[in-house]
N, C-alpha and C positions, 0 to 999 in steps of 0.2 A: 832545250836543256834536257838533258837525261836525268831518267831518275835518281842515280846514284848522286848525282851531283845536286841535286835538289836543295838539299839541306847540309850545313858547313858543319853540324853538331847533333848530338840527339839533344841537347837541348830543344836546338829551332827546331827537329821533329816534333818536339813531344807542346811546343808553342803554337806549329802547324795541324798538329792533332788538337790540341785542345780550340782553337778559331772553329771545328766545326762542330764540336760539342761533345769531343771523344778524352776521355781523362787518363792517360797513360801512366803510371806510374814510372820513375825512372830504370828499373830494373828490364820492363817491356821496349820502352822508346829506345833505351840502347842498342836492344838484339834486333829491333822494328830496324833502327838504323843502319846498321851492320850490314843488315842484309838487302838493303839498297844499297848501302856501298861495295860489298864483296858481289853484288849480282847474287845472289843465293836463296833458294826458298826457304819460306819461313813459315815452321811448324807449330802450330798452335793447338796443346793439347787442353783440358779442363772440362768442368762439369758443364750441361749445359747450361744457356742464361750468363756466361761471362764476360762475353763481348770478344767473342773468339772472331764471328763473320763481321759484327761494328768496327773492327781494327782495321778489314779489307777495306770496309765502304771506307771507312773515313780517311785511308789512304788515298784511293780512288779521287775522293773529294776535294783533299789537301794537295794532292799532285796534279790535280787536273787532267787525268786520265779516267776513259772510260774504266767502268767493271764487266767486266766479262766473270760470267759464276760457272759453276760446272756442279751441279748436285747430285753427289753421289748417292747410290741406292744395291742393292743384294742385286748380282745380275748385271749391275752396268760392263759396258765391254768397250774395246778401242772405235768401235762402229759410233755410239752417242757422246763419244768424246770428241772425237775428227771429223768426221763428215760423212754423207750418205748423196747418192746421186737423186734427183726430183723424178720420180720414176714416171707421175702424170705429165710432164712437161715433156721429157724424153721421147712417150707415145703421141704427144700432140705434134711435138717436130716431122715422124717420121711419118704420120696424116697430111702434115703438111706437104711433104717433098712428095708425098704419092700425088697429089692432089695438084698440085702444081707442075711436076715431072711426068703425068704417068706415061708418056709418049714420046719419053724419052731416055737412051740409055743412060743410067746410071751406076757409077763406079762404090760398087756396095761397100769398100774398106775406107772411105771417105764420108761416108754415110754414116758407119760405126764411129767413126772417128766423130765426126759434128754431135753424138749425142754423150759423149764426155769433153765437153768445153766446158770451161769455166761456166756459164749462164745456166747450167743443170746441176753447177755445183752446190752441196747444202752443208754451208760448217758451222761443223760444231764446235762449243766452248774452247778447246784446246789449240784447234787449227786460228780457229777465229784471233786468238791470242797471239798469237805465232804470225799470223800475217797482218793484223792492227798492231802492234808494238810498235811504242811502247802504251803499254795498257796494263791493267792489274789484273790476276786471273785468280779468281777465289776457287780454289779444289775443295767443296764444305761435305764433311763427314767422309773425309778420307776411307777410313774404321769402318765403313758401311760397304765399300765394295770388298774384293776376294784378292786374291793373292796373284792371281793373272792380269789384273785391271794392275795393282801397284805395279807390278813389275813393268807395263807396257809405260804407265809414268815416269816410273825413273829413267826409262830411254829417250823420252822427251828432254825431261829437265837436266838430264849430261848432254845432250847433244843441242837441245833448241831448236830441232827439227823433226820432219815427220814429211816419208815418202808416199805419194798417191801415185800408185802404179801406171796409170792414165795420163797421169802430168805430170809426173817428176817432183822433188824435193823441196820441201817449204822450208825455207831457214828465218829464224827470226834476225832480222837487220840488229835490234837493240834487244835484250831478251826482256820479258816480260815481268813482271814483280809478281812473285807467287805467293799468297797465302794459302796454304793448306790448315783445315782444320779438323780435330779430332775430339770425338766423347770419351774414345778410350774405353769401346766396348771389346776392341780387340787389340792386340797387342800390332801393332806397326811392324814389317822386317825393317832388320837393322841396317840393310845398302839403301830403302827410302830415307829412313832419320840422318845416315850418314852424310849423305848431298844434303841438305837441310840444316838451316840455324834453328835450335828448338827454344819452345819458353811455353810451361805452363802456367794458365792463369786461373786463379782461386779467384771467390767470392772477395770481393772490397771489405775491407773492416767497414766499421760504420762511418767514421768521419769522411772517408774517401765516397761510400756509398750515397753519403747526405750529399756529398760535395757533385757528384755525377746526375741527381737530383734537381741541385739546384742550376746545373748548368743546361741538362735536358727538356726542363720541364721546368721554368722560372715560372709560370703561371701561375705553382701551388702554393700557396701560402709555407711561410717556415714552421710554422707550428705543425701542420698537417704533416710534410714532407721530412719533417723528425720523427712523428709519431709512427709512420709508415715504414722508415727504413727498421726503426726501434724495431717495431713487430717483425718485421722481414730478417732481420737478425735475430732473433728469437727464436724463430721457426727453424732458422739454418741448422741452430746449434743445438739446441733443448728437445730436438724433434728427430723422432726416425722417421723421415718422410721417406716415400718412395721418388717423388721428383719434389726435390725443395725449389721456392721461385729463386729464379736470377735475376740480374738487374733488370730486365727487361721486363718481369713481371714489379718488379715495385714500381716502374717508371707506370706501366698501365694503370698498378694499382691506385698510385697518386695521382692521377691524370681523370681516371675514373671518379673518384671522390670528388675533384676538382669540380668534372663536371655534374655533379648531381646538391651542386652548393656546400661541401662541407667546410668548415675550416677547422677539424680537428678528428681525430677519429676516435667512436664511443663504439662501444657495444651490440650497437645494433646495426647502425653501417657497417662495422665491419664484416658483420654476418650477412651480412645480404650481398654485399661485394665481394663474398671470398673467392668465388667462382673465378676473378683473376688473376689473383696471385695464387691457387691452389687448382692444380687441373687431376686430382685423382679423387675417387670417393672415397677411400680408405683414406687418403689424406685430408678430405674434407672433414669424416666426421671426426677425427682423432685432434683435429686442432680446434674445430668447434668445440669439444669437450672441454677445451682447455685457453680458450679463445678468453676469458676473462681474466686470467693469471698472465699470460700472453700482455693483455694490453699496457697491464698494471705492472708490468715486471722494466 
């Protein structure tokens, strides 16, 4: 079954998200869905800690297709997207043929040829996508490469293919389910978001947050895993952090606690534990300061 056809509703999306631990709100699960049904990337911008890349995995997981990731970085280029030739394998081949042949002529354009075969092939995330489909390909921190990487993207994801001068055109048979994801340190051009179904996602209020909690990390005691989001909602909003935690840090944080026996959180655990839900020292000591008002609030 293809992807598109997977699920009859975003309901059953957001039923098949939630089976492996991912809590979609209806507003996400419809555009989630959309865009397995239109075949269409889907653009996922927000702070980090939102569960922008948990959306990919737990597509991945709920469709039963691999994850193929592709992590962007300042400098990435069409070369660590697509693919690269095995440059040691290639000089071992042609040791070989000397080694085996040397007494014999050999037709040297056949020679070139054998060391661009597929078995010298090295693919990368993109290609890899395009010739495994169907499969889910997470593009994570779009925002983080340059304006010559997006654009070589967007010819991807119009076309569904991508030519190796060596071997000719890879067409994807089913196209692949793309999640792209964004912090939104830079502004995106407008032909990538145009190809694209978009949806930003904010922090969980608190109920949803308890509720992603308890479905993540049922370990932790209810007291604890209230008191934790409680604080981590505090911090969001009452706080000029420079990186406030995401859910990803409350889930450690509660997890953490978990495992060092607590079943509630005091003042002093919390202080010794801030180190996970809080990764700056300006952050650190500004909420230490205020770490007691925080817990009682």
């Amino acid at each position: 079954m293809e992807p598109r056809e997977a699920f009859a509703s975003a309901g059953e999306l957001t039923g098949g998200l939630g089976g492996t631990g991912y809590l979609a709100d209806a507003s996400l699960a419809t555009v989630a869905w959309l865009a397995l049904r239109l075949q269409r990337p889907l653009l996922l911008e927000g702070e980090p800690g939102t569960g922008k890349t948990a959306l990919a995995e737990a597509l991945a997981e709920t469709l039963d297709l691999p994850l193929i990731r592709l992590q962007c970085y300042e400098g990435i280029d069409a070369t660590q997207a697509l693919y690269d030739w095995d440059f040691p394998r290639q000089i071992l081949h042609l040791r070989a043929v000397e080694a085996v042949a040397a007494d014999q002529a050999r037709d040297v354009a056949q020679i070139e040829d054998q060391l661009f075969d597929q078995r010298f092939l090295l693919a990368r995330p993109v290609l890899r996508a395009l010739r495994e489909s169907p499969a889910v390909l997470l593009v994570d921190e779009i925002d983080r490469a340059d304006d010559e990487f997006e654009a070589f993207l967007l010819e991807v994801l119009s076309t569904w293919q991508v030519t190796i001068p060596e071997l000719g055109t890879v067409t994807a048979a089913t196209p692949p389910v793309v999640i792209l994801t964004s912090n939104r340190t830079r502004e995106l051009h407008d032909a990538l978001k145009r190809r694209c179904l978009y949806h930003w996602i904010d922090h969980p209020g608190l109920a949803r947050e308890l509720e992603i909690v308890r479905s993540r990390a049922p370990e932790v005691s209810e007291t604890l895993a209230a008191q934790v989001v409680s604080a981590v909602q505090t911090l969001r909003q009452d706080h000029d952090l420079i990186k406030p935690p995401g859910v990803a840090e409350t889930l450690d944080w509660a997890r953490a606690l978990h495992e060092l026996g607590s079943t509630s959180l005091d003042l002093e655990t919390a202080s010794a534990t801030l180190g996970v839900a809080v990764k700056y020292r300006e952050d650190s000591e500004r909420v230490r300061a205020a770490l007691d008002r925080i817990l009682t609030s």
